[in-house]
C-alpha positions as CSV (number, residue, x, y, z in Angstrom):
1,X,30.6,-24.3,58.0
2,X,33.0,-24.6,55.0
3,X,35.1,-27.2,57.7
4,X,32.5,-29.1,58.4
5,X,31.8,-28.8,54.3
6,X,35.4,-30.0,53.3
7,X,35.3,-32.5,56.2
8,X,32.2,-34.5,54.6
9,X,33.4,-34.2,50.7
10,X,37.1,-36.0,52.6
11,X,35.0,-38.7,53.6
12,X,33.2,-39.6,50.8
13,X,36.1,-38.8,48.4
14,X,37.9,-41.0,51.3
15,X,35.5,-43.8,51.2
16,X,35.4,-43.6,46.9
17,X,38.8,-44.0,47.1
18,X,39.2,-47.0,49.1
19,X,36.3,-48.9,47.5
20,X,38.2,-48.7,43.6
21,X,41.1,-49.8,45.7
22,X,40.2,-52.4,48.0
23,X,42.9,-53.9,50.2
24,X,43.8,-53.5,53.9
25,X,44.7,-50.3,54.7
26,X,45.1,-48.5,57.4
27,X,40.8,-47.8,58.5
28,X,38.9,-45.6,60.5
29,X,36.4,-43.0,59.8
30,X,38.8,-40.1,60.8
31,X,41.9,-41.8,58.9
32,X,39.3,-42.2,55.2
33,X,38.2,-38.4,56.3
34,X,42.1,-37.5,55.8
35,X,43.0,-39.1,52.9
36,X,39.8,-37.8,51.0
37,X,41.3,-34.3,52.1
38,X,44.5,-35.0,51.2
39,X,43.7,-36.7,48.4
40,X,41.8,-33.4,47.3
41,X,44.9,-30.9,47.9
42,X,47.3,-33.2,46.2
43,X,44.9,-33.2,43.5
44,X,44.6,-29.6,43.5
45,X,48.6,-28.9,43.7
46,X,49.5,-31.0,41.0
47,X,46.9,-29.5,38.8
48,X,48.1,-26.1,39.3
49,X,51.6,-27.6,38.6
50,X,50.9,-28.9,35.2
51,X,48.4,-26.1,34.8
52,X,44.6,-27.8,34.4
53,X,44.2,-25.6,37.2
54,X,44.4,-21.6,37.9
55,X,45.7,-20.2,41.5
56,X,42.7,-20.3,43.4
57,X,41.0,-23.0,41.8
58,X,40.4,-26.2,43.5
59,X,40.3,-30.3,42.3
60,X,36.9,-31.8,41.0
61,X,35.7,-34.5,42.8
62,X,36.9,-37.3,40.7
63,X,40.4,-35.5,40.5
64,X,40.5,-35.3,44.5
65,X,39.5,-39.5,44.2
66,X,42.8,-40.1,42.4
67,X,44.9,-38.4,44.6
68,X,43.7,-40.4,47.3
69,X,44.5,-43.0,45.6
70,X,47.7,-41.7,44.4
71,X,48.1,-41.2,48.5
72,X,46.7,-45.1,48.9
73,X,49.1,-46.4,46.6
74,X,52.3,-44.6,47.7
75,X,51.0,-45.8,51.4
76,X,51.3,-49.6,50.1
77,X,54.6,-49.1,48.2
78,X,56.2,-48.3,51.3
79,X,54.3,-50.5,53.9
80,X,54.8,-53.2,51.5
81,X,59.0,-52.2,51.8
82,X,58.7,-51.9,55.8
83,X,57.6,-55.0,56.5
C-alpha cells in the first residue's frame, strides 16, 4: 500500500512541479509520477546533508516540489546544451 501511497504523492508533487514551471518537458503520466518521486528523495537527501533533516526522516511536500523542480531545471540546462 505504502507504493501505491508514494506513487500518488509523485504525481501530484509531479504535476505541482510542472505547473510553477511551465514549459515543454518531457510529459506523460508515468514520466510527472517519477520526477515527483525523485523530486521527493532529492529533497530528502539534501536535507539530511545540510541537516534540516534527521536519518529516517523524509521531505515535506513543498520540499519534495522543489526538488522536482530542481530535477526540471537541471533537465532544461542540459537539453537546452544538447540541442
Amino acid at each position: 500500500m505504502s507504493l501505491l501511497y508514494t506513487a500518488l504523492i509523485g504525481l501530484v508533487v509531479g504535476v505541482v512541479a510542472k505547473f510553477l514551471m511551465p514549459g515543454k518537458d518531457p510529459g506523460g503520466i508515468l514520466v510527472t509520477m517519477v520526477l515527483g518521486v525523485g523530486g521527493a528523495y532529492l529533497a530528502t537527501f539534501l536535507g539530511q546533508f545540510v541537516n534540516w533533516y534527521q536519518p529516517g526522516e523524509t521531505a515535506g511536500f513543498i520540499a519534495a516540489v522543489f526538488g522536482a523542480m530542481l530535477i526540471l531545471w537541471l533537465y532544461r540546462l542540459f537539453m537546452k546544451k544538447k540541442a
